[in-house]
C-alpha positions in Angstrom: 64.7 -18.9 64.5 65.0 -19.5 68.0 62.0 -20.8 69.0 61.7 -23.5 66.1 65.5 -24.2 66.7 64.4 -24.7 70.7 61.1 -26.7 69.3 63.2 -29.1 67.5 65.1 -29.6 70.9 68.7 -28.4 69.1 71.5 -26.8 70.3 72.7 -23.7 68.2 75.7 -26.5 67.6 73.5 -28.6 65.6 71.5 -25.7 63.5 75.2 -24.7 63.2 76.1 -28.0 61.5 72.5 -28.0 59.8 72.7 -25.0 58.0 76.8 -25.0 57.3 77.9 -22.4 59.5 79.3 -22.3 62.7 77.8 -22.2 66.0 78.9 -18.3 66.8 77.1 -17.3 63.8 73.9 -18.6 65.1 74.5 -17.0 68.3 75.0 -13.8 66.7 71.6 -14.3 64.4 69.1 -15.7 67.7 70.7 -11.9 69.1 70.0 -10.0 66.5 74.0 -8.7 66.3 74.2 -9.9 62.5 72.2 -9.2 59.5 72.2 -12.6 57.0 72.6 -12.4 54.0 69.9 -14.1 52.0 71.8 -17.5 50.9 72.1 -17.6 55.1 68.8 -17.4 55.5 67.8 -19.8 53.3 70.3 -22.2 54.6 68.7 -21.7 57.8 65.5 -21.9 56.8 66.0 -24.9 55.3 68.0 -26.5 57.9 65.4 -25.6 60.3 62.4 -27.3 58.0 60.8 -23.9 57.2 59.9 -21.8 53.9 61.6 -18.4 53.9 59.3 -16.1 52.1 60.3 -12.5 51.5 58.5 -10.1 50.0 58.0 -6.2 49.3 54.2 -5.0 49.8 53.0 -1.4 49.4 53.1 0.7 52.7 50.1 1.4 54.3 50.1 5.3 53.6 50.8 7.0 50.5 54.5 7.2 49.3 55.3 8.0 45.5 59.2 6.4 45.0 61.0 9.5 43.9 62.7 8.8 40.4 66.4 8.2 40.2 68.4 11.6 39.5 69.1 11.6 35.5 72.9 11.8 34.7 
């Protein structure tokens, strides 16, 4: 986020204004002292000209999900 925020040459201020948050917010996101919610990220994302793509991929070693506990 940072560096295609700093790419762009904007200031948090204007992502801020971008994306519909405020400027504190961003701060808190570029520091990692926030966890976004996914309609934040997107906004971001989009603000910033960028495709968010999440995704859940098998791990790399061998872990069977346990099954839910029956009620």
């Amino acid at each position: 986020m940072y560096d295609r925020r700093t790419e762009l040459g904007w200031s948090q201020r204007q992502l801020a204004e971008a994306a519909s948050m405020r400027q504190p917010h961003v701060s808190r996101l570029e520091a990692a002292r926030s966890l976004p919610s996914l309609d934040v990220l997107r906004r971001v994302a989009e603000a910033l000209g960028t495709d968010l793509t999440v995704s859940l991929a098998p791990r790399t070693t061998d872990h069977t999900p346990s099954k839910p506990a029956e009620e």
